[in-house]
C-alpha positions in Angstrom: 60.5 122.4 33.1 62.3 119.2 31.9 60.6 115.9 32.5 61.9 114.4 35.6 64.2 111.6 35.0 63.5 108.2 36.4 66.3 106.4 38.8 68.1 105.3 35.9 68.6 108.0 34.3 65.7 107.5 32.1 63.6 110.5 29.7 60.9 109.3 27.2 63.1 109.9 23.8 60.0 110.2 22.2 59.5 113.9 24.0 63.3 114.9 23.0 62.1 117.3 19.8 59.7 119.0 22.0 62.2 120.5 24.2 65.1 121.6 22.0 63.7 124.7 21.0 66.1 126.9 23.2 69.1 125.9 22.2 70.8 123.4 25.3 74.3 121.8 25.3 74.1 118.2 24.2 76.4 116.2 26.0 76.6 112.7 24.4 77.1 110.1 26.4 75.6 108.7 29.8 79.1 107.7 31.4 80.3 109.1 34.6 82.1 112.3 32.2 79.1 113.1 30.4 76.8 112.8 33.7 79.5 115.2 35.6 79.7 117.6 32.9 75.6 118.2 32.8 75.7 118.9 36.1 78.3 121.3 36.3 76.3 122.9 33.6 73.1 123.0 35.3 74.9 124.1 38.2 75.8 127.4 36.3 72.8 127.6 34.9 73.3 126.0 31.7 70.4 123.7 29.8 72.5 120.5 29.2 71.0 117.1 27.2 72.5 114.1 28.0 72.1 111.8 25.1 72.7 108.0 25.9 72.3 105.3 23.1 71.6 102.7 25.8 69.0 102.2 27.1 70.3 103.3 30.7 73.0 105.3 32.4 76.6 104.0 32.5 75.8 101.0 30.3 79.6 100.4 30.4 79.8 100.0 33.6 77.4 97.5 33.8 79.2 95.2 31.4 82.1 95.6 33.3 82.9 91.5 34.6 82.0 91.2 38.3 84.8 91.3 40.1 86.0 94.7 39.2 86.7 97.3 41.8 88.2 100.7 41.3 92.0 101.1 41.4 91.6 104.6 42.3 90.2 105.5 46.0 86.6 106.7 46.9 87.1 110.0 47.2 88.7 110.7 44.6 86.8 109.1 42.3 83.3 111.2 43.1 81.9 113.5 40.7 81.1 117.2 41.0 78.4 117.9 43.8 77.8 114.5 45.1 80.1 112.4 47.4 80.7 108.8 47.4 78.8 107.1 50.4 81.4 105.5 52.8 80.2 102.4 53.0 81.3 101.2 49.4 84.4 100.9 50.7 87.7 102.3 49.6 88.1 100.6 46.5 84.2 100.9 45.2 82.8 98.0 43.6 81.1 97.7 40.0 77.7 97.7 41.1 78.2 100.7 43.9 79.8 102.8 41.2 76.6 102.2 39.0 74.4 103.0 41.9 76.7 105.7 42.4 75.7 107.0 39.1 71.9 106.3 39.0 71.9 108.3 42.3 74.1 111.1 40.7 71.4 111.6 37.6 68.7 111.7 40.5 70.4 114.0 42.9 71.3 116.7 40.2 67.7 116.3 38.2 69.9 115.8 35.4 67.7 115.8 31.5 69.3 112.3 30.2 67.3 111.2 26.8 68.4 107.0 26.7 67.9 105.3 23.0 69.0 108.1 21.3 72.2 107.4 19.2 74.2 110.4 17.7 75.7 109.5 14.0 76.9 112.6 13.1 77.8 116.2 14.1 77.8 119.1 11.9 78.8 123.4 12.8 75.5 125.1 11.4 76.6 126.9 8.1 74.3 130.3 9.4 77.4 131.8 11.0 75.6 131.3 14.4 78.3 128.8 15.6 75.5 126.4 16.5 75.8 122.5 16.0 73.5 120.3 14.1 73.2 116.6 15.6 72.0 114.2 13.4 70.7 110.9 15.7 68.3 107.8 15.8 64.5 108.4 14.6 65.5 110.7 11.8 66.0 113.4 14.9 68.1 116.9 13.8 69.0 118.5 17.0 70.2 122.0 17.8 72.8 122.8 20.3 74.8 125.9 21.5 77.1 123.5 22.0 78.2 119.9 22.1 80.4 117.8 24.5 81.5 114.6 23.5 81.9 112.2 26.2 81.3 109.0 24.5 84.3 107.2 26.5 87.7 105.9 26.2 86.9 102.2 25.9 84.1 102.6 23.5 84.4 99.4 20.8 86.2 96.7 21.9 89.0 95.6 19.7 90.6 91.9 18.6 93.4 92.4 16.6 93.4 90.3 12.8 95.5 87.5 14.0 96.2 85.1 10.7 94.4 82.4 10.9 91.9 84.0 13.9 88.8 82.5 12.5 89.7 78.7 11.8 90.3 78.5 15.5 88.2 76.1 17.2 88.7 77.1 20.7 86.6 79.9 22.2 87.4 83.3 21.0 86.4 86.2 22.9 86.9 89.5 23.6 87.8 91.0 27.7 84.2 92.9 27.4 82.5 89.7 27.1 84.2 88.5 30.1 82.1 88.5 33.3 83.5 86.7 35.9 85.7 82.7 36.0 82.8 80.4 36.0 82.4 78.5 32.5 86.5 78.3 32.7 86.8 76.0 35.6 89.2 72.8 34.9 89.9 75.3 31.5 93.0 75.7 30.0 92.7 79.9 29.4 94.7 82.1 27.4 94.8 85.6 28.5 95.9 88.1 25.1 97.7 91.7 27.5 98.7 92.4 30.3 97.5 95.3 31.2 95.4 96.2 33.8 92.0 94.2 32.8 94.4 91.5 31.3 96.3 91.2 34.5 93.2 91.2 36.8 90.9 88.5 34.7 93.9 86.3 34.3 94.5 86.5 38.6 90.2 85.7 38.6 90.5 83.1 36.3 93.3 81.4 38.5 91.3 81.9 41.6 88.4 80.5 40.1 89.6 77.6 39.4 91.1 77.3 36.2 92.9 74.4 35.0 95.5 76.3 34.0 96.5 80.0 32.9 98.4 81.2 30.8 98.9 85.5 29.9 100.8 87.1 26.9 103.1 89.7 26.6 104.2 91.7 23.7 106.0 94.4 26.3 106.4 93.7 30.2 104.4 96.2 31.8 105.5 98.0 35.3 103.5 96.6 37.9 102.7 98.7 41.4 100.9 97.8 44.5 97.3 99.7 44.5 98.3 100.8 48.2 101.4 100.3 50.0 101.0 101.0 53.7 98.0 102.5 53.2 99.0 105.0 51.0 97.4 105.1 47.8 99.5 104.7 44.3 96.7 107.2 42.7 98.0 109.8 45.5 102.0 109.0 44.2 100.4 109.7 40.7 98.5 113.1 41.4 101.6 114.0 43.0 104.1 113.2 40.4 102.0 114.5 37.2 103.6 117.7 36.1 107.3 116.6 37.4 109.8 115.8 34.9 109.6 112.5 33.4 113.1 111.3 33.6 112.3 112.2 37.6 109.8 110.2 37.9 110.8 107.4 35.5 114.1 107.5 38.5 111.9 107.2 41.2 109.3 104.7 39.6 112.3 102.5 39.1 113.8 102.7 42.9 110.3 102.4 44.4 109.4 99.3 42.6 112.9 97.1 43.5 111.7 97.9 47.2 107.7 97.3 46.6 107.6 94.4 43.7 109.5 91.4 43.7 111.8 90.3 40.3 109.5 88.0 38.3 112.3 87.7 35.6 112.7 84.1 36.5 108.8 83.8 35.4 108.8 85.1 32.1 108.0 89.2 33.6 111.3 91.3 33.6 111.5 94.4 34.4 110.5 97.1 32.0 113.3 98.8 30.1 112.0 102.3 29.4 110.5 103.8 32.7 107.4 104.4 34.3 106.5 107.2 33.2 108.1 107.5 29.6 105.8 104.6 29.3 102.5 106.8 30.8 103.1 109.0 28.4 103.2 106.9 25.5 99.5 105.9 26.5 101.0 102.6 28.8 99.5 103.4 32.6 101.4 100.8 34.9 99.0 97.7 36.4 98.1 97.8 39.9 98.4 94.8 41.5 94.8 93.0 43.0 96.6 89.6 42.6 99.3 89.1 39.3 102.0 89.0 41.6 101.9 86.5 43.9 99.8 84.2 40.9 102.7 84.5 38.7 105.2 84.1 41.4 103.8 81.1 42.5 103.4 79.7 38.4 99.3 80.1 38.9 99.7 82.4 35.7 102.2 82.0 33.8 103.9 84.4 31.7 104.2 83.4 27.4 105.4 85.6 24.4 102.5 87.7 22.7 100.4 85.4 20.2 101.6 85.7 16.3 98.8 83.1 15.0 96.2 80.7 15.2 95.9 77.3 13.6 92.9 75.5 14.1 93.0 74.6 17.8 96.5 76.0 18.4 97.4 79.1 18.9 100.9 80.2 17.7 103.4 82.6 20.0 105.4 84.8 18.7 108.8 82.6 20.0 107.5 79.6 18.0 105.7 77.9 20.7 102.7 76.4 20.1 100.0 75.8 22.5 96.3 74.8 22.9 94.1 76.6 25.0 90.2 75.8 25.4 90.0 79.5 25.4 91.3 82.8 24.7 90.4 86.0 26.3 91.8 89.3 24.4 92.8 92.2 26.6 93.3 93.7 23.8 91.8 97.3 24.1 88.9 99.3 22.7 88.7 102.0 19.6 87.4 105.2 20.3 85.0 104.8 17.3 84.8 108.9 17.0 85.4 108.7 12.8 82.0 108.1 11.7 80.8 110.8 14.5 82.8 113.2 13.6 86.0 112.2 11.1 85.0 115.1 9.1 86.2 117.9 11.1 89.7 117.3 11.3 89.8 116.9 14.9 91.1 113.9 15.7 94.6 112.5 15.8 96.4 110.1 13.8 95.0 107.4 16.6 91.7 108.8 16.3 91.8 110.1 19.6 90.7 114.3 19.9 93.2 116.8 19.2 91.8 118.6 22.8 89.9 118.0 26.0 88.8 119.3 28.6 88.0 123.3 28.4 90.1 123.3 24.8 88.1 123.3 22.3 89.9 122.7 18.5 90.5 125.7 16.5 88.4 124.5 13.7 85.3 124.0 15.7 84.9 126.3 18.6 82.3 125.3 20.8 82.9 121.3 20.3 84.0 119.7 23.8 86.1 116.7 24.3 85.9 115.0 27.7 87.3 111.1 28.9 89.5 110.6 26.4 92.6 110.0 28.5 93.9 107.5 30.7 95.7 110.0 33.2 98.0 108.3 35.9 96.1 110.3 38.6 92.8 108.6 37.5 90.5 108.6 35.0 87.5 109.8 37.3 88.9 112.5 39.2 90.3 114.0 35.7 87.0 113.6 34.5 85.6 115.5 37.4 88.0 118.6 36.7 87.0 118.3 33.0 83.8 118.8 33.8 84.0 122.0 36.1 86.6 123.5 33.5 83.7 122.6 30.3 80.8 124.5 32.4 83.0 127.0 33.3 84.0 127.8 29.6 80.7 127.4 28.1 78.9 129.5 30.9 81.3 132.3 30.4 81.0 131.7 26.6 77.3 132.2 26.4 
């Protein structure tokens, strides 16, 4: 029998060689895909490892900055086997969805080994169509098979703005941001506009910011989270497989009625539509505040930055301005080349090739889940993933 994990999700690492001997899945990653996918394995019977660098469960989620909720609704944000209590709330909070989690790892008797750190996977060369995992400790593990669920915001990213380091402001990235605090009487620079961008910027104004500035490089489409109590998650899960120049129609109709023209404030209206711009990888921000801030000049809208200069930072229009502090929203890597650049299975972006049940052609038996940002929401996706995964490798094996 496995070792019994603690509420966090905790198993000595120190054990982990002593219990690889027959041959589980290793699922890397402690984030709400990897946790589903183990126990939709162990729900069909499968030995599943969750592997964690951290040194608890969801260690993403924790960092998250404190005012996050969930744009996407309680219940369909559960993972397989275990609902959401009702009293987080519609919209669950940061801390609920970790506790959320920590309950989930307890609930399914999940085997999650933390302080273990995967460098490098590797097909066995026997012809068994095993994988080697080489990890933290010197440790060479042995799996039927391996899921990576290592997440989609993974290594947080500032671009290499010219003269980024001579500035003598405060430079920091969205991750670092926890809530608007040491910015009050600031003058703040939020770097995109997407959905973290456009949240932070809307805490920092109601926080008491001195003043608030957000760049744009392309105006995003903006929806209401819930418009007479109707979900915009449910409008995506119902408009996924239509045809995009249908929904792009319809995206464009419903937000003249929903969202008001911030053109005069420095937001137009997107040119390409809704969904063209989903599938390029661009999901629309839900509003929990931009609007009315930027309506009523509490943010204000500036071109995307071009440079720094010592305490100035230079917009891509030629304006320059001097903010006490910038916060990039500027995205995260998937940091997946050093894992596993080798196999040829990631795209030009460096994002998988597959996911979900698809495993690439060159590796059979390699699983890829939480790698997209799906306009139906990125935890009920991950949910299905993780069903379709045990399914596959159950029937597999």
């Amino acid at each position: 029998m496995p070792n019994s994990p603690s509420p966090t999700g905790r198993t000595d690492a120190v054990a982990l060689t002593d219990r690889t001997d027959d041959r589980p899945v290793y699922v890397i990653g402690g984030g709400p895909g990897g946790l589903a996918t183990a126990a939709a394995l162990r729900a069909r019977g499968v030995r599943a490892v969750v592997l964690e660098k951290a040194d608890r469960i969801g260690a993403s989620w924790r960092g998250h900055y404190d005012r996050l909720h969930l744009h996407t609704t309680r219940r369909w944000s559960a993972l397989p086997g275990l609902r959401m209590p009702r009293k987080f709330g519609r919209w669950v909070g940061r801390d609920d969805l970790v506790r959320y989690l920590e309950k989930y790892t307890e609930h399914h008797e999940l085997e999650v080994v933390t302080g273990v750190e995967v460098s490098r996977i590797d097909p066995l060369p026997d012809g068994s169509g095993d994988w080697q995992l080489t990890a933290t400790g010197g440790r060479v593990l042995r799996g039927r098979a391996v899921v990576v669920a290592t997440g989609f915001n993974h290594t947080p990213r500032i671009p290499e703005w010219p003269g980024r380091d001579t500035f003598t402001g405060e430079l920091l990235h969205a991750a670092e941001y926890r809530n608007p605090a040491p910015y009050a009487d600031k003058d703040v620079l939020v770097v995109g506009i997407g959905n973290t961008g456009a949240e932070i910027a809307a805490d920092l104004t109601e926080g008491g910011a001195a003043r608030v500035r957000i760049a744009v490089r392309t105006a995003p489409h903006i929806v209401r989270r819930s418009t007479a109590g109707w979900p915009a998650q449910a409008t995506g899960i119902l408009v996924r497989r239509l045809p995009v120049r249908m929904v792009d129609k319809a995206g464009s109709l419903l937000a003249r009625v929903a969202v008001p023209d911030l053109s005069a404030q420095g937001l137009p209206r997107p040119e390409k539509g809704l969904y063209s711009r989903v599938r390029e990888g661009a999901i629309p921000v839900q509003d929990v505040g931009l609007i009315d801030a930027v309506k009523s000049g509490r943010v204000v809208p500036v071109a995307t930055v071009a440079s720094f200069d010592k305490d100035a930072v230079v917009l891509a229009d030629g304006t320059r301005i001097a903010p006490d502090a910038v916060i990039a929203a500027t995205g995260y890597s998937r940091a997946l080349e050093p894992l596993l650049g080798h196999l040829d299975v990631l795209d030009g972006r460096g994002r998988p090739v597959v996911h979900g049940a698809r495993t690439p052609k060159e590796a059979p038996g390699l699983y890829f889940t939480g790698f997209t940002n799906p306009i139906s929401g990125m935890l009920r996706e991950l949910a299905r993933d993780a069903e379709k995964i045990a399914k596959r490798v159950a029937r597999a094996h």
